[in-house]
Every structure is written in C-alpha cells, then in structure tokens.
C-alpha positions as CSV (number, residue, x, y, z in Angstrom):
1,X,-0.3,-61.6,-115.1
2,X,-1.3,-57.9,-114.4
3,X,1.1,-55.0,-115.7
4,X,3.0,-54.5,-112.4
5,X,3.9,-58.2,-112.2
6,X,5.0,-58.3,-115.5
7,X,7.2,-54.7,-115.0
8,X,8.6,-56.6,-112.2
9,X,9.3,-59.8,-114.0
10,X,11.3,-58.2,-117.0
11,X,13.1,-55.8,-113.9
12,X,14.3,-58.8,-112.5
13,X,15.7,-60.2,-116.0
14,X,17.4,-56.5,-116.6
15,X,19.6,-57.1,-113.1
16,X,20.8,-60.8,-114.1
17,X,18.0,-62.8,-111.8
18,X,17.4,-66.5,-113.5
19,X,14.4,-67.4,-111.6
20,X,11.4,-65.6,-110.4
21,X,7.6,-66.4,-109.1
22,X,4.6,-65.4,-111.2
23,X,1.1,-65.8,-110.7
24,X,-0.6,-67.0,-113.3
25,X,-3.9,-69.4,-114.1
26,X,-1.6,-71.9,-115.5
27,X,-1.1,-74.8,-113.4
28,X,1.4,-76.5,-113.4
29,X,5.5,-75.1,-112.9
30,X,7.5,-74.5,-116.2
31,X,11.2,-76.2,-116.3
32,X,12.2,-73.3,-118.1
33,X,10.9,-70.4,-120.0
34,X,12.9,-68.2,-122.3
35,X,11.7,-64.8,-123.2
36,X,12.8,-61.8,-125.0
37,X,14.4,-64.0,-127.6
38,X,14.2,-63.6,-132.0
39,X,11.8,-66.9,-131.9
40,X,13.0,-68.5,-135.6
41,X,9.8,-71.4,-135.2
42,X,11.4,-73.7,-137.9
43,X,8.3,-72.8,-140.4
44,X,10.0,-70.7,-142.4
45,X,7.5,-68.0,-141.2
46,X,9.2,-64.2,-139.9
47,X,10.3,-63.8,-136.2
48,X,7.7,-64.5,-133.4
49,X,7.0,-62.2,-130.9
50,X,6.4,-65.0,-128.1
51,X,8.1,-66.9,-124.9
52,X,9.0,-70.6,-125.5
53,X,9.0,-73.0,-122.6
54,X,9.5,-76.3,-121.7
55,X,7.5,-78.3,-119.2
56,X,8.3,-82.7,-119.2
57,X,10.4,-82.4,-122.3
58,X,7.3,-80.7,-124.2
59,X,7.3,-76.9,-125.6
60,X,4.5,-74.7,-124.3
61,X,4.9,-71.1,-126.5
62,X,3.6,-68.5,-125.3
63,X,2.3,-64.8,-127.0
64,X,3.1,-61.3,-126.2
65,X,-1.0,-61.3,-124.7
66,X,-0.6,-64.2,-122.8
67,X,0.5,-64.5,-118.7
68,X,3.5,-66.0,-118.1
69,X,3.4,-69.3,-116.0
70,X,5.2,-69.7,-113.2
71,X,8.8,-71.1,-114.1
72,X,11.9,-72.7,-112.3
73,X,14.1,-70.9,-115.0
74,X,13.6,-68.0,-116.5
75,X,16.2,-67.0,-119.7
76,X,16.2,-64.0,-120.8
77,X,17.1,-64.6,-125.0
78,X,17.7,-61.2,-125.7
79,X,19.5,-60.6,-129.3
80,X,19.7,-64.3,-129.5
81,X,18.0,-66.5,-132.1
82,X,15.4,-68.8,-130.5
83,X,15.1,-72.3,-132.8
84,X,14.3,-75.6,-133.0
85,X,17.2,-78.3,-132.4
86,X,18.8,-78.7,-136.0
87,X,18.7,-82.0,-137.2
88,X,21.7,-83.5,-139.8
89,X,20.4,-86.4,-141.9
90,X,23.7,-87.5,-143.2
91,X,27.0,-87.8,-140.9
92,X,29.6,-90.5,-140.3
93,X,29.2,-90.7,-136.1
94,X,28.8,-93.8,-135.3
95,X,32.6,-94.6,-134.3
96,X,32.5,-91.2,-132.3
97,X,29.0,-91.9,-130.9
98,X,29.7,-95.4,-129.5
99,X,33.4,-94.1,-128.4
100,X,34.3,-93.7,-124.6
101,X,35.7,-90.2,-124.9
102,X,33.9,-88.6,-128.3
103,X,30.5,-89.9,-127.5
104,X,29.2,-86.6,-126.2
105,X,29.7,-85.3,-130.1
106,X,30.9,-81.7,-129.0
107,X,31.3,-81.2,-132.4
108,X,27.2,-81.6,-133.2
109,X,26.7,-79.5,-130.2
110,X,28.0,-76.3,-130.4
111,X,27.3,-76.2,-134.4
112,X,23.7,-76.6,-132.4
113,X,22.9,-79.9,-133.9
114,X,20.2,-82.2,-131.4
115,X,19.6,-85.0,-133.5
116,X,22.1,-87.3,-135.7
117,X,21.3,-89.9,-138.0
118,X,23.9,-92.9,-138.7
119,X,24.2,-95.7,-141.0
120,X,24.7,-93.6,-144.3
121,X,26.2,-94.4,-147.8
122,X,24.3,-98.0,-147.3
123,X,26.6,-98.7,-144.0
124,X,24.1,-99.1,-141.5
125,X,24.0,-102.8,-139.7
126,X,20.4,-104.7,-140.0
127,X,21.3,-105.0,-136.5
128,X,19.9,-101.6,-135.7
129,X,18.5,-103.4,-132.0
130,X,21.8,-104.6,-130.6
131,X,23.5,-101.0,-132.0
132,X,20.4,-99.2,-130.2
133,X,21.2,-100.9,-127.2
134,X,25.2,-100.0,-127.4
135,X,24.2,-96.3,-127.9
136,X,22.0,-96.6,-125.2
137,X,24.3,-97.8,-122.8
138,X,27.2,-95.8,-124.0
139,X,25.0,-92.5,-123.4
140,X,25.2,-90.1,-126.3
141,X,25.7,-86.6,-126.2
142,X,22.8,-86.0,-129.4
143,X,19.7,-88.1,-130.3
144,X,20.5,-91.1,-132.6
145,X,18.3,-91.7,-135.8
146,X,19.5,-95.0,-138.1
147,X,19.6,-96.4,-141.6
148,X,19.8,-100.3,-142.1
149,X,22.3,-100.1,-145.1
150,X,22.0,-101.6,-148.9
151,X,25.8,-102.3,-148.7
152,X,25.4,-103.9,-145.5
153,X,22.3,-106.6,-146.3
154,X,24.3,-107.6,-149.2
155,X,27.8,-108.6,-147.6
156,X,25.9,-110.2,-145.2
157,X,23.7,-112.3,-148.0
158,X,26.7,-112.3,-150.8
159,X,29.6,-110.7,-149.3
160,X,31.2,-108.2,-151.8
161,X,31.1,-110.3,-154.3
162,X,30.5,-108.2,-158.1
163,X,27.6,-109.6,-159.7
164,X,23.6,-109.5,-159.1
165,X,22.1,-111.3,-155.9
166,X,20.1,-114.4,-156.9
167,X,16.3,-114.7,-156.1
168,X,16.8,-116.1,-152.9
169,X,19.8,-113.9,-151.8
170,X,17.1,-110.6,-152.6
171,X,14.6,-112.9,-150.5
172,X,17.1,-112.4,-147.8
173,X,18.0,-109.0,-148.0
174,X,14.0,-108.2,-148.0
175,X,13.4,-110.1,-144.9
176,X,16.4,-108.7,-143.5
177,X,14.7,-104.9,-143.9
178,X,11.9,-105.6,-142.9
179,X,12.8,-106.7,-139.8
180,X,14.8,-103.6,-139.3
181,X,11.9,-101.4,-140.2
182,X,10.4,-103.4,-137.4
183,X,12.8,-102.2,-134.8
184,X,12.6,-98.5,-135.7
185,X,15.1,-98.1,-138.6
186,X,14.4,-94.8,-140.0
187,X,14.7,-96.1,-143.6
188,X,17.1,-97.5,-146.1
189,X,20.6,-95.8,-147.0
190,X,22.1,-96.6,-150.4
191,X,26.1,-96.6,-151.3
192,X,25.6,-97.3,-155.2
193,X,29.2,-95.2,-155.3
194,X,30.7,-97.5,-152.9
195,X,31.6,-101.7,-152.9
196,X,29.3,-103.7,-152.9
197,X,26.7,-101.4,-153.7
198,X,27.5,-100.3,-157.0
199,X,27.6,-103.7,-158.3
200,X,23.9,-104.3,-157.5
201,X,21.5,-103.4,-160.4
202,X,18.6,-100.2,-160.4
203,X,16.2,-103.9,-160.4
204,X,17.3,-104.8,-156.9
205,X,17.5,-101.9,-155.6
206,X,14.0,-100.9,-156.5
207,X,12.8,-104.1,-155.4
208,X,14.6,-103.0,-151.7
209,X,12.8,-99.5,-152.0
210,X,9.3,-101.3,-152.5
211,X,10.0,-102.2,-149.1
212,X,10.7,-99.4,-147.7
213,X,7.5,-97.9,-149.3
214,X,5.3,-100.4,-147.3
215,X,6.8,-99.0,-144.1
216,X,6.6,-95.2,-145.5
217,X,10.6,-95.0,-145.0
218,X,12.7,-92.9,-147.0
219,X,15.3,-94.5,-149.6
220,X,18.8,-92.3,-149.3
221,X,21.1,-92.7,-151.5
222,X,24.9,-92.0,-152.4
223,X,24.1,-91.8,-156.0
224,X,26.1,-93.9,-158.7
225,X,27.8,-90.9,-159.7
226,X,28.2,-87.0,-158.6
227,X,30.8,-85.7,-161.8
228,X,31.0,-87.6,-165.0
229,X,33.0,-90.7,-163.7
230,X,30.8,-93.8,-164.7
231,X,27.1,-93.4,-165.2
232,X,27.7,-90.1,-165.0
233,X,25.7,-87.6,-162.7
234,X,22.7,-86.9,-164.5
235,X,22.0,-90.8,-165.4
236,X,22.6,-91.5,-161.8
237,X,20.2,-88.6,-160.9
238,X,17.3,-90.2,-163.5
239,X,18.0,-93.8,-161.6
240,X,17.2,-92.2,-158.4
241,X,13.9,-90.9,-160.1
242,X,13.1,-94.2,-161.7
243,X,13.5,-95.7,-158.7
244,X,11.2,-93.9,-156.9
245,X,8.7,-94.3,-159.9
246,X,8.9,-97.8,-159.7
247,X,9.0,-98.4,-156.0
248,X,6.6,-95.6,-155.1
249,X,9.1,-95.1,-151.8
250,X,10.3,-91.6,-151.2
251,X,13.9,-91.1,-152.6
252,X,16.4,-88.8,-150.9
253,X,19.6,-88.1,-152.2
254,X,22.7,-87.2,-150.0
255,X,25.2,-84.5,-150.6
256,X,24.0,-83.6,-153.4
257,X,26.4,-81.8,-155.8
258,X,28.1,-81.8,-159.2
259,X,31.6,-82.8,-158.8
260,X,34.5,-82.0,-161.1
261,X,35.0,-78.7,-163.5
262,X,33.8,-81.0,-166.5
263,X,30.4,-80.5,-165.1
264,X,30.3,-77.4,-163.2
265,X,27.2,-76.0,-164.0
266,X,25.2,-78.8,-163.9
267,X,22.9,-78.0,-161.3
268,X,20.3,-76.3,-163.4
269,X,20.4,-79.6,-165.0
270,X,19.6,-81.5,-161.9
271,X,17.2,-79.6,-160.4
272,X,15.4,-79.7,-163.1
273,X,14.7,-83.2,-163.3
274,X,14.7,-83.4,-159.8
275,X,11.5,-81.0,-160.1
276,X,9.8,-82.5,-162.8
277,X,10.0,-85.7,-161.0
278,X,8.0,-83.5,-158.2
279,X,5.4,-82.6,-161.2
280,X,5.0,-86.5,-161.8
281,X,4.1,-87.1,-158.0
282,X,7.5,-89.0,-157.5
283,X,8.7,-87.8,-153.8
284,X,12.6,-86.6,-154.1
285,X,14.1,-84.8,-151.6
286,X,17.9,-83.9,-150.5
287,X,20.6,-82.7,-148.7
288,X,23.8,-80.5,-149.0
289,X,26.9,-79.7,-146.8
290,X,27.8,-76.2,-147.9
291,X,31.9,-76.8,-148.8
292,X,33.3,-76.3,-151.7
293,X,35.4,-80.0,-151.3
294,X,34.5,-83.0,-150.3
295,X,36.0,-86.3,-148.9
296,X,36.2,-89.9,-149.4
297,X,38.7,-92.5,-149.0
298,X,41.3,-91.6,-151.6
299,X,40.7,-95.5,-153.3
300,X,37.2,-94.2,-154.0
301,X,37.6,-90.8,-155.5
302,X,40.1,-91.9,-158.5
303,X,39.9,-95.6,-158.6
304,X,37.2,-97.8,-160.8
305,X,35.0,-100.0,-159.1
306,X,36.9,-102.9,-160.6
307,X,39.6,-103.0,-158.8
308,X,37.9,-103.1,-155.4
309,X,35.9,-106.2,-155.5
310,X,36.3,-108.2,-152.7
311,X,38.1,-108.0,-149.2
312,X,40.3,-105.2,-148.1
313,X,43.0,-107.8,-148.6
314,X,41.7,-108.8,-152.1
315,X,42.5,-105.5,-153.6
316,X,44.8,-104.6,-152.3
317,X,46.4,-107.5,-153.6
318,X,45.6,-106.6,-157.0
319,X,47.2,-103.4,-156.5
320,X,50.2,-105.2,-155.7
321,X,50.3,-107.6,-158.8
322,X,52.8,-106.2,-161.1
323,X,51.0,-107.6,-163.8
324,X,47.9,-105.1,-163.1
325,X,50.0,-102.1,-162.7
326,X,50.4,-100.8,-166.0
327,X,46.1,-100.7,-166.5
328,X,45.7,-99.3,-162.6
329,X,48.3,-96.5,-163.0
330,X,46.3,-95.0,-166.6
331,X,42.9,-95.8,-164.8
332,X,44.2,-93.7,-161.5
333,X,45.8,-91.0,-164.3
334,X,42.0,-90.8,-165.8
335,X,40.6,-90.6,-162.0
336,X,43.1,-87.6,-160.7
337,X,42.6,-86.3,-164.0
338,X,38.3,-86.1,-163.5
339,X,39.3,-84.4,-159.9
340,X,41.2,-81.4,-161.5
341,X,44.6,-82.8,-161.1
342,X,46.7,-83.5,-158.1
343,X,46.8,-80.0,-156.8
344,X,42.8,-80.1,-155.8
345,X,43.5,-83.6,-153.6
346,X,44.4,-83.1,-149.8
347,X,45.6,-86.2,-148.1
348,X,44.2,-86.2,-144.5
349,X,43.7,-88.7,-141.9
350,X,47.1,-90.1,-142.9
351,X,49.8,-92.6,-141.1
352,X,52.3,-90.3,-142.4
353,X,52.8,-87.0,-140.5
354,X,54.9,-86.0,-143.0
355,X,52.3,-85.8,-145.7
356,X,49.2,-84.9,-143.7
357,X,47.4,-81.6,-145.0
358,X,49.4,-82.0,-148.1
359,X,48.7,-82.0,-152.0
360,X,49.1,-85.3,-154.0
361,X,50.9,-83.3,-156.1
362,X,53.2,-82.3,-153.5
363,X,54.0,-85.8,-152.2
364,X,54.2,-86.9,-155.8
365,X,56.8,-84.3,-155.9
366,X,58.6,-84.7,-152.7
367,X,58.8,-88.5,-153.7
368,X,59.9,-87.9,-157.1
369,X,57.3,-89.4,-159.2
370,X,53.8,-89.2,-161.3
371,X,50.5,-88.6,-159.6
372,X,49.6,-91.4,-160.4
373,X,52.5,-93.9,-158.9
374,X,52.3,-91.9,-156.0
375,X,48.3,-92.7,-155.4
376,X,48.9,-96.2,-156.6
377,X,51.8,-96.1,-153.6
378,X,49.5,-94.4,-151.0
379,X,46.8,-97.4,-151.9
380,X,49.2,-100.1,-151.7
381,X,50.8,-98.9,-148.3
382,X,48.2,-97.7,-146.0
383,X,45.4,-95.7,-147.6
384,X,44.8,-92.2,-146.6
385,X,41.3,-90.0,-147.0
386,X,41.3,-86.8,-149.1
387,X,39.6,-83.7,-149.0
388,X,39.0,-82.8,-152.6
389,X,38.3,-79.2,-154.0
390,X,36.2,-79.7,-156.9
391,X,32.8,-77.9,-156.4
392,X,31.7,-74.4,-157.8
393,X,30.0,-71.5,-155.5
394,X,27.7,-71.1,-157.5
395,X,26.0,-74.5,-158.1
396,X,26.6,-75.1,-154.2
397,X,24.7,-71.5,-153.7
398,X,22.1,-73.4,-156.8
399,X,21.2,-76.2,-155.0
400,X,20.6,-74.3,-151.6
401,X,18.1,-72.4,-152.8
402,X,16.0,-74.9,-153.4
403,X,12.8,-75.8,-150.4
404,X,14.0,-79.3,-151.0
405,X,17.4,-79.4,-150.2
406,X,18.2,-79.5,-146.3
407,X,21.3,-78.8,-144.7
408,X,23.7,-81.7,-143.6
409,X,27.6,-82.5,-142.6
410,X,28.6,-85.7,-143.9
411,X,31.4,-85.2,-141.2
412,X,34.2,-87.2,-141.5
413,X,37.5,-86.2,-139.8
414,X,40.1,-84.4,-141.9
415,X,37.4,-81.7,-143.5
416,X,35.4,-79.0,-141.3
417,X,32.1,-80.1,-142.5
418,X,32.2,-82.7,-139.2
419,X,32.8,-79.0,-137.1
420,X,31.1,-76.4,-138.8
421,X,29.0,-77.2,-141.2
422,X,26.0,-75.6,-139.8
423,X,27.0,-72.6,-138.5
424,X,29.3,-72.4,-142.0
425,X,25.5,-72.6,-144.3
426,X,24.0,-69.5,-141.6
427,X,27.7,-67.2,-142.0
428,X,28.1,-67.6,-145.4
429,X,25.0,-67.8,-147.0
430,X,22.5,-66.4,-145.1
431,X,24.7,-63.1,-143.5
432,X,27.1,-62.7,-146.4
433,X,25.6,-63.8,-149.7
434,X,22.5,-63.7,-148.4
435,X,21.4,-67.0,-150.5
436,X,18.7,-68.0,-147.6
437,X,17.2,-65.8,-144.9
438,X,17.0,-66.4,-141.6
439,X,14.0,-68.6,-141.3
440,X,14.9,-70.4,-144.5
441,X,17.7,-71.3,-142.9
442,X,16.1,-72.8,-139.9
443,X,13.1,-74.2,-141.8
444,X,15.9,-76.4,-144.1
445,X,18.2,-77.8,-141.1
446,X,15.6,-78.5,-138.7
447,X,12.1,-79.1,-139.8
448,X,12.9,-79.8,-143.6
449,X,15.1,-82.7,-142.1
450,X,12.6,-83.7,-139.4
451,X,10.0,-84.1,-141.9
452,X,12.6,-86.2,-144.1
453,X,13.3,-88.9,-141.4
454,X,9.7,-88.8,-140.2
455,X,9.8,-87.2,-136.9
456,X,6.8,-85.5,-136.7
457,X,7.6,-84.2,-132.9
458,X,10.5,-82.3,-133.8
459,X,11.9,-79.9,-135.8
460,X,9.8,-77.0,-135.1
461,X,8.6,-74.5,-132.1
462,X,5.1,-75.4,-131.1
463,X,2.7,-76.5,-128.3
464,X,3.8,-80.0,-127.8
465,X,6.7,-81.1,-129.5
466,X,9.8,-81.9,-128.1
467,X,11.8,-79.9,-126.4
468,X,14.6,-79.5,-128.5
469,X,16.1,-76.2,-129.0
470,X,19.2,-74.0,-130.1
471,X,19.7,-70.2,-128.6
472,X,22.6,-68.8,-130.5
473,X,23.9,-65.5,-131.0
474,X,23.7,-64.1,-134.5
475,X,26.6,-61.8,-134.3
476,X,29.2,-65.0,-133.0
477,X,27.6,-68.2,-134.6
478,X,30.3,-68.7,-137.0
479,X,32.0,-71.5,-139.0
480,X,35.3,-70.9,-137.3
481,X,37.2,-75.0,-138.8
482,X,39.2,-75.0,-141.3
483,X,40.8,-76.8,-143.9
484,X,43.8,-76.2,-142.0
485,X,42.4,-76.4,-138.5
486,X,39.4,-78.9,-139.2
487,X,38.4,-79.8,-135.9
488,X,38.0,-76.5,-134.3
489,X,34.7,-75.9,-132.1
490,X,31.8,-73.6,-133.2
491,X,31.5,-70.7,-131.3
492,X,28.1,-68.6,-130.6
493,X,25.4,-71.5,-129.4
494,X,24.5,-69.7,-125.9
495,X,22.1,-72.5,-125.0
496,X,21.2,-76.1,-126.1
497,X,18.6,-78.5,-124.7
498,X,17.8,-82.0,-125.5
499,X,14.2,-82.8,-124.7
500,X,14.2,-80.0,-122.2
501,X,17.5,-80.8,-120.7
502,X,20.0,-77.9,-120.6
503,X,23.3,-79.2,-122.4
504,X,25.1,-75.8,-122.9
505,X,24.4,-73.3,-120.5
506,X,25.4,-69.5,-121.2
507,X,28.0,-70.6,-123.8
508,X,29.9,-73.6,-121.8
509,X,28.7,-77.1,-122.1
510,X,28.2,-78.6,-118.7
511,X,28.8,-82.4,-119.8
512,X,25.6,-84.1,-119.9
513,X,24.7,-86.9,-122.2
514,X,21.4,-86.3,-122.9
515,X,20.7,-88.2,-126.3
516,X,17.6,-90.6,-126.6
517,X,17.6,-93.1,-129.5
518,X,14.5,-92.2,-132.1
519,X,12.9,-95.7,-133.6
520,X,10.4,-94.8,-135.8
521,X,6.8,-97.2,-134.9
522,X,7.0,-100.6,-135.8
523,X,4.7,-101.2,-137.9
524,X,4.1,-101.1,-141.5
525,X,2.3,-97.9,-143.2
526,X,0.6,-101.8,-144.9
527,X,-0.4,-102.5,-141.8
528,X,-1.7,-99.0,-140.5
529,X,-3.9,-99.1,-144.0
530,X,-5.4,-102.1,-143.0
C-alpha cells in the first residue's frame, strides 16, 4: 500500500467509515481487520505495534511495514486492548450452558471469556459424546472444553459408597477414561474434597492419573484440603505432587488458596513445594479466582465427610436421627469454627428469601439459637450455598504472582466470581495494586490456560490460530458484581469474536451463539509414540 492509500485509509477510520478498499498483493479478502489497537499477543511480551485480522476463522497479524489487505471490516481499536479470547479452566456452566435461556453465558462474554471448560471438582459424565452432542444442539454462546470426572466414574462403578474400589471396580473406572479420552475429554477432574471422591485412596487415584498420562491429559484436582480441616492443606498439596511423581501425568490444581485465618500465610509454604516439585521434573500447574471468599454447598464447608456417605436421602437422614445430633452439632461447631465463625458465612442461593444475603450468625440470631443448630437446621430443611470470607490479600496477591497460576472463576451463582472474575484480576491487580502487568495478565488467562488444557490453536495472537479475540477498553473493563449484587454484567468488552465471528459489536452483544465444542485428538500420546 503506497503512502497516499494508506493516508486515505486511516482518514477514513478518523470520520467513523467501517469498511474501505485497499490494494494490496495479498490475495484473498480479510473478514475483518482491526488496527490502531494496544495488541496484548497473550505472550507475555510488551505491546505490538501491528493490525490483527481474521480471514476463515484464522488470524493473519500484520506489522506497522506491512500493506494492509483488502478487508470487509475494518475496526479501528484505538485505546483499546487487542487480546486473545480468555480462556477459564475451572467454572460450574454446564446447567447454564445446556439451559434454553442462559446458554449464551453473557456472563463469560462480557468478562471477555471465549472458551469454558466443564466437568470440574471430578463432576464431569464419562458420557462426554452424548453431552457434546446436547451442547451442540443447544448452541452455546462460548466454546465448550470437558473433564470426565473421578467422582463420576466411581458412582457409576460403586456408587458413593465409603471405602476403596476393588480390582475390578478400578478396571472399570480405567476403561471408562479411556474411552472418554477417546472422544476428546480434555483430561481428568478430581473432587478428593467432595463425596465420593475423598473416600478413594492417593493409590487409585494415581493409578487413574497413569491414564491420563498415556493420553498426555492433565489431572485437575479439588484438593483434599485448602485450610487445616482433614489432611490439612499442605499434606493435600504433597498428594497432589506424589501423584504426579508416581503417575508421571501433569497435575493441576484448582482454586488454589489457603483457606481459614489458622493458615493464612501459608502460601509461601505452598509455592514452595509446588516449585520444588518443578525442580524434580514433576509438571504442576494451577489456577486462582481472585476473591477474597469462596463458595460451596454449606454441607461441604463445615460438615465431615462422614456424615455424607451415601444418597442425598441417606444423609440427610442421618442428620435427622436424634441419636446423631449431639456428635453432628460439636463436629458443625468445629467446622464454623475453622471458617472464622458465623459472621464470615453468607447463605445464598436459598429457598428462604428471608435469609438470602444473610450471615449464619444472623439467622442463628433471628431464630434464637447456636450456629451450630441453626446449620444443622439449614442442612436438614433444604440446604443453601454459602459464600465464605476466609482468604487473605495477600496470599491471594502471593499466589498470582506466580507464571504458573492462571486466572479462573469457579462461578457458581450467589458470588461474583461467575460475573466478574476476570475483569476483577485486570482492576484490582493489575491497575490498582499493580501485582501483574498488562501482558502478564493476558499471558495467565489466555495462553497460560490454553496451554493447560492443550489447545495449541488458541490462546495467543499469531499467524494461524484461531480467531478468538477480546477488544476491551482499559479505562471501563471493570469488576462491577458484587457480593451484594452478584450477577451484575461486566462492562468495557467493546468487541468479542469466536473463531472470527463478531459476538459483541461496539459494546452490545448482538445474540449469536457462536460456541464450537473443543475434543482434544483421539488418540493416545502411547499411540502417537508408536
């Protein structure tokens, strides 16, 4: 392009025109080309000084010395960020996902999120086909990525039943992985917190994890323990590494975190065996939302494992036994007591409007009795969630720092993490406390992630890949949810395309579904070897 056209091409952009004709050698038309934009590739490299475009759902980037193609779009980016499509390796979506008015996951869009993986906390279904195929027909508003879940092989070998799987039963669960491996599950999730998980042995789940090494999938895991309930955080830490050591799959761990005032601090301990695990050659990654609370189903945050064996029904008829109520209420006492107390436990996602957003200690007040007979009520009635505030800044600000800890939401309704959880990690920590810059902030929830799940054509701005890409404005991308407003949108994503396809156009989401499911190849890294 000689120096006139180009004059008249960036003329054009200055009075508002989208498209324009440009001679060029190149060939073939551009979908779309934006220019002038703060290119963030997803490296963690500075700023590049080059147009990105998109031609058959492939980038083509383009430097400031290069002519520019003819395009049927042109965008002019300027003072917006330019960046891959984040990617979050740990959320809850699947309900929303395969829903008929939440599938287009608004929530994942504006936060600027192209790609969501399901089946976390060992949850996923072995059936990862048939889901495929309901995502598929359901059309999704973000790209779907799964796990085939620990928890879910087992009840469907041995129910929830608490002891260790017999020979045959782990024979089962093994041919039951593989199979999903086969159809494109992106690797194994782990619930070792959560029934039945936690009552299998580190033995079966390392055999399960030898599996997933022979297909060069990634082991994620809920860990044992996150505070010093149990095992504890740091044992359950060391069983993730010895798992990898043994198995010789790549570990992950999800949310990671020390939970509880009793072990605030801790990070320096984690990371610490976490990197001399590195040292050994064992592969350990993770991921963080960046909230000071988190939020489980109330039954899981102060209640032993014990008393949830079995069915829904079968504990909560246990709860209900009068004879059991004297040993559950000092057990839930000792479990609101390792959260900080009733004060740090919001109930949401409640049948009771009257005690939604509330503290246990309020309700416990409002109904005139302990803590504990007031949880042990909740649990026997109709069991809420709760958000619980039991994380320091600084260990939160600890882990993030870290090249091996990528940004995720675990979103679950009730807590802003399932709104804002991106756009919360690039306010807070990269404008205000200035933990990450810029590009490491796009390097850790885009191409950190990518590389996690193994998908090697995304997650960064280059010749080739897919087109997946977030234009956001610096100055408005914002965590604007709440703990009081949870489920309020994120504002400042100006454009959003899913393998080239415009989703949000100049700030307003046009209602396309343009999510693709992601099944990794089908055959074993045993095979490929061969």
């Amino acid at each position: 392009m000689n120096k006139r056209v180009r004059r008249l091409f960036f003329n054009a952009l200055a009075l508002g025109l989208t498209t324009l004709p440009l001679s060029s050698a190149f060939a073939e038309t551009l979908d779309w080309l934006l220019v002038n934009g703060r290119v963030i590739d997803g490296s963690g490299g500075p700023e590049q000084n080059v147009a990105v475009a998109s031609i058959d759902g492939r980038l083509r980037l383009f430097g400031a010395d290069q002519d520019l193609p003819e395009a049927r779009r042109i965008i002019d980016a300027s003072g917006l960020v330019v960046a891959p499509g984040f990617v979050d390796p740990h959320t809850h979506a699947r309900a929303d996902l395969l829903s008929d008015d939440k599938n287009h996951v608004l929530n994942y869009l504006t936060q600027g999120v192209t790609t969501l993986a399901i089946g976390n906390d060992g949850d996923g279904t072995p059936n990862i086909d048939l889901r495929f195929e309901r995502l598929a027909a359901n059309r999704t508003g973000t790209h779907v990525i799964q796990f085939v879940g620990h928890g879910a092989l087992r009840r469907a070998v041995m129910g929830n039943e608490n002891r260790e799987a017999t020979e045959s039963e782990l024979q089962a669960m093994e041919a039951m992985l593989a199979s999903a491996f086969a159809k494109g599950a992106a690797g194994l999730s782990l619930g070792l917190f959560y029934t039945p998980g936690n009552y299998a042995p580190t033995s079966e789940v390392a055999q399960l994890c030898r599996i997933a090494a022979t297909w060069n999938r990634i082991c994620e895991a809920h860990i044992r323990s996150e505070s010093s309930r149990g095992l504890g955080v740091f044992a359950a830490i060391e069983e993730m590494i010895e798992i990898g050591r043994q198995s010789g799959a790549s570990m992950h761990i999800a949310h990671i975190k020390v939970l509880g005032r009793d072990v605030w601090g801790g990070s320096a301990r984690v990371i610490e065996l976490i990197e001399s695990a590195q040292k050994e050659g064992i592969k350990i990654t993770a991921d963080q939302y960046p909230w000071v609370a988190s939020s489980t189903q109330l039954k899981n945050a102060i209640l032993s494992a014990e008393w949830l064996a079995g069915s829904r029904s079968q504990w909560r008829t246990r709860l209900l036994d009068a004879q059991n109520t004297e040993a559950v209420l000092a057990d839930l006492e000792q479990g609101i007591a390792r959260r900080g107390g009733g004060q740090t436990l919001m109930l949401v996602a409640t049948d009771n409007p009257q005690i939604e957003g509330l503290r246990l200690s309020e309700v416990a007040q409002q109904w005139d009795m302990t803590e504990a007979q007031t949880a042990l009520k909740l649990l026997q009635e109709s069991p809420p969630r709760v958000v619980s505030f039991n994380m320091s800044e600084s260990d939160i600000a600890n882990f993030m720092s870290r090249p091996w800890v990528a940004t995720s939401s675990d979103g679950t309704d009730g807590h802003p993490r399932k709104y804002a959880s991106f756009p919360r990690k690039y306010n807070q920590y990269v404008v205000k406390q200035r933990v990450l810059s810029l590009p490491q902030f796009v390097q850790r929830s885009a191409a950190l992630p990518a590389q996690i799940l193994g998908l090697s054509d995304r997650g960064l701005l280059a010749d080739g890949m897919v087109s997946d890409v977030v234009v956001f404005d610096p100055d408005e991308y914002r965590d604007a949810a709440t703990f009081q407003a949870w489920n309020t949108l994120t504002p400042g994503v100006q454009w959003l395309f899913l393998a080239g396809e415009p989703v949000i156009e100049a700030g307003r989401y046009r209602g396309a579904r343009a999510g693709q499911n992601l099944a990794l190849p089908s055959v074993s890294a045993t095979v490929k070897a061969q």
